[in-house]
C-alpha positions in Angstrom: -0.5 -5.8 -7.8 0.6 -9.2 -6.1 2.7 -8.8 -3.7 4.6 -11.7 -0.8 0.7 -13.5 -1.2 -1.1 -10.3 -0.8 -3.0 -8.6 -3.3 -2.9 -5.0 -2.9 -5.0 -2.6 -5.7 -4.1 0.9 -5.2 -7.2 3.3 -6.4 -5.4 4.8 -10.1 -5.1 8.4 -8.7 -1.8 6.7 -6.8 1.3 6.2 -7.4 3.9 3.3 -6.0 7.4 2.2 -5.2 8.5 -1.0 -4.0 11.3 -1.6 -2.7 11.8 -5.6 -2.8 15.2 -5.6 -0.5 13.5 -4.1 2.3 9.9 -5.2 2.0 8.4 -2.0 1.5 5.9 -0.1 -0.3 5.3 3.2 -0.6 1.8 4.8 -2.0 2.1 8.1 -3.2 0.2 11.0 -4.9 0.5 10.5 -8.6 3.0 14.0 -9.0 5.2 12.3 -6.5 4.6 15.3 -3.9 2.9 13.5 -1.4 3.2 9.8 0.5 -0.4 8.9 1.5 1.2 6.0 3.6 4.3 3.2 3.5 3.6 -0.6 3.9 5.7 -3.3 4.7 6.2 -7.4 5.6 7.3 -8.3 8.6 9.1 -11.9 9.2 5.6 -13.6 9.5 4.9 -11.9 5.7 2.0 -9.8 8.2 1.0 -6.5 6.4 1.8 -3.5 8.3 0.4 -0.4 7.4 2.0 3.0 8.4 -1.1 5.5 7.0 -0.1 9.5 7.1 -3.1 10.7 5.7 -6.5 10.7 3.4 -6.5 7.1 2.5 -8.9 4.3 2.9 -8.4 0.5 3.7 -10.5 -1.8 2.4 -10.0 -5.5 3.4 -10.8 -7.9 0.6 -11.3 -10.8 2.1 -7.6 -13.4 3.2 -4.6 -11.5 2.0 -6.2 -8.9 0.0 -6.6 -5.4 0.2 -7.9 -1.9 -1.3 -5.9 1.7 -0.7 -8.1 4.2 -2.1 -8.1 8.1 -1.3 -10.7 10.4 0.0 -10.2 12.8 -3.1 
């Protein structure tokens, strides 16, 4: 997914919501019953990543990046 410049691939086991008004993104378990983390833009269109639990960054290189789980 291509998102403000970034390109973000979430692993397929993951679900997401984006919520364009507020800059946000929210990475999910695929039955919706767990958030794995929420990520948003700030005024600079810097990532920042609010992780909760069992997920995996991956930086891609200049604006891209990899959310995987450790399931």
């Amino acid at each position: 997914m291509k998102i403000n410049e970034w390109t973000i691939d979430i692993s397929e086991n993951l679900k997401t919501y984006w919520d364009k008004d507020n800059k946000r993104l929210a990475v999910l378990t695929k039955d919706d019953d767990e958030i794995h983390l929420t990520l948003e833009f700030d005024e600079e269109n810097n990532v920042v990543i609010h992780p909760r639990w069992n997920v995996n960054f991956i930086l891609n290189g200049e604006k891209s990046i990899k959310i995987t789980t450790n399931s």
